[in-house]
Residue, then its C-alpha position, 0 to 999 in steps of 0.5 A: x521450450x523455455x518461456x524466458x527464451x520465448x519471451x526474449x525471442x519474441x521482445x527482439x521480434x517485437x521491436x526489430x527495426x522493421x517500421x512496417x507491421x508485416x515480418x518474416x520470423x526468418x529474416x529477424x532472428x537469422x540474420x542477426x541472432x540464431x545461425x541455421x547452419x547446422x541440422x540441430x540449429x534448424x529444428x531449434x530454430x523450427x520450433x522456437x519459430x513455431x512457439x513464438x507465432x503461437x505465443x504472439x497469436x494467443x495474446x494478441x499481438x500478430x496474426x500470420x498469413x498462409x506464407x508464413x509472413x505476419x503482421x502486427x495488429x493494433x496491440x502488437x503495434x502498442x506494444x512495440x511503442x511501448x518497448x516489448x510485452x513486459x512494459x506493455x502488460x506494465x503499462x495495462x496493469x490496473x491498480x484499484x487506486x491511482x496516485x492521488x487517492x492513494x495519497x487521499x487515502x493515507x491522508x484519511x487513515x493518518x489523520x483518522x487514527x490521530x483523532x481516535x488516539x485523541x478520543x482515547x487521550x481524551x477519555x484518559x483525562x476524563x476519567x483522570x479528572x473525575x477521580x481528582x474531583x473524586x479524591x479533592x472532595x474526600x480531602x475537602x470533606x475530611x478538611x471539613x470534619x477535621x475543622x469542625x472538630x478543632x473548633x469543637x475541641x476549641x469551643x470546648x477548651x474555652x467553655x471549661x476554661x470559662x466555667x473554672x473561671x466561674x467556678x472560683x470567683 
């Protein structure tokens, strides 16, 4: 049988109107959901019968007695505040964060990758100005060089100009 079929099946019995835990299967699901009126509506619903006991006994949520009636047990009951099996195993589910440190967590990781993308820049910098001082000295040296040599070219125009001059008085 078909489980989506089981579990809508076995979500009417969960949540049928009954307010006491003990319940006949026939009585739910005859009454107002399956007729029994003919030989093959019969075994569907003997089997389908079978398939939810056997469902709800292996999870948990009942045990039957000889007489064919169940009861639900302490999970069972759970369930049926919790509005059937789906959103109780919603509600079970355990996640390895709760709300807040996943919101810690994204906080960390955010910030984290702004301060090494600070780091980087940083270092960017760093190197951008070291070859800056790099270049800035070579031109200062070169600046240097160049002035020594005007000045020399300068000393030595003045000097010649200085000997021709003594040169004819």
């Amino acid at each position: 049988m078909d489980k989506k079929v089981i579990d809508k099946y076995f979500n009417i019995v969960l949540l049928s109107d009954k307010d006491d835990s003990f319940f006949d299967l026939y009585d739910i699901l005859v009454s107002k959901h399956l007729k029994v009126d003919t030989n093959e509506n019969r075994k569907y619903f003997i089997n389908l019968k079978s398939e939810i006991i056997e469902f709800g006994k292996k999870e948990g949520y009942f045990n039957q007695f000889d007489s064919g009636h169940c009861e639900l047990t302490d999970k069972g009951k759970l369930a049926k505040k919790k509005g059937g099996h789906k959103k109780y195993l919603k509600s079970e589910k355990k996640y390895w964060l709760n709300k807040y440190q996943s919101i810690s967590l994204f906080f960390v990781v955010f910030f984290g990758f702004i301060a090494i993308y600070q780091r980087g820049d940083n270092n960017s910098y760093k190197s951008d100005s070291y070859s800056l001082n790099n270049e800035y000295n070579h031109a200062d040296s070169l600046s240097v060089s160049h002035q020594e040599k005007t000045t020399e070219q300068q000393e030595k125009k003045l000097n010649d100009s200085l000997n021709a001059k003594s040169w004819s008085d």
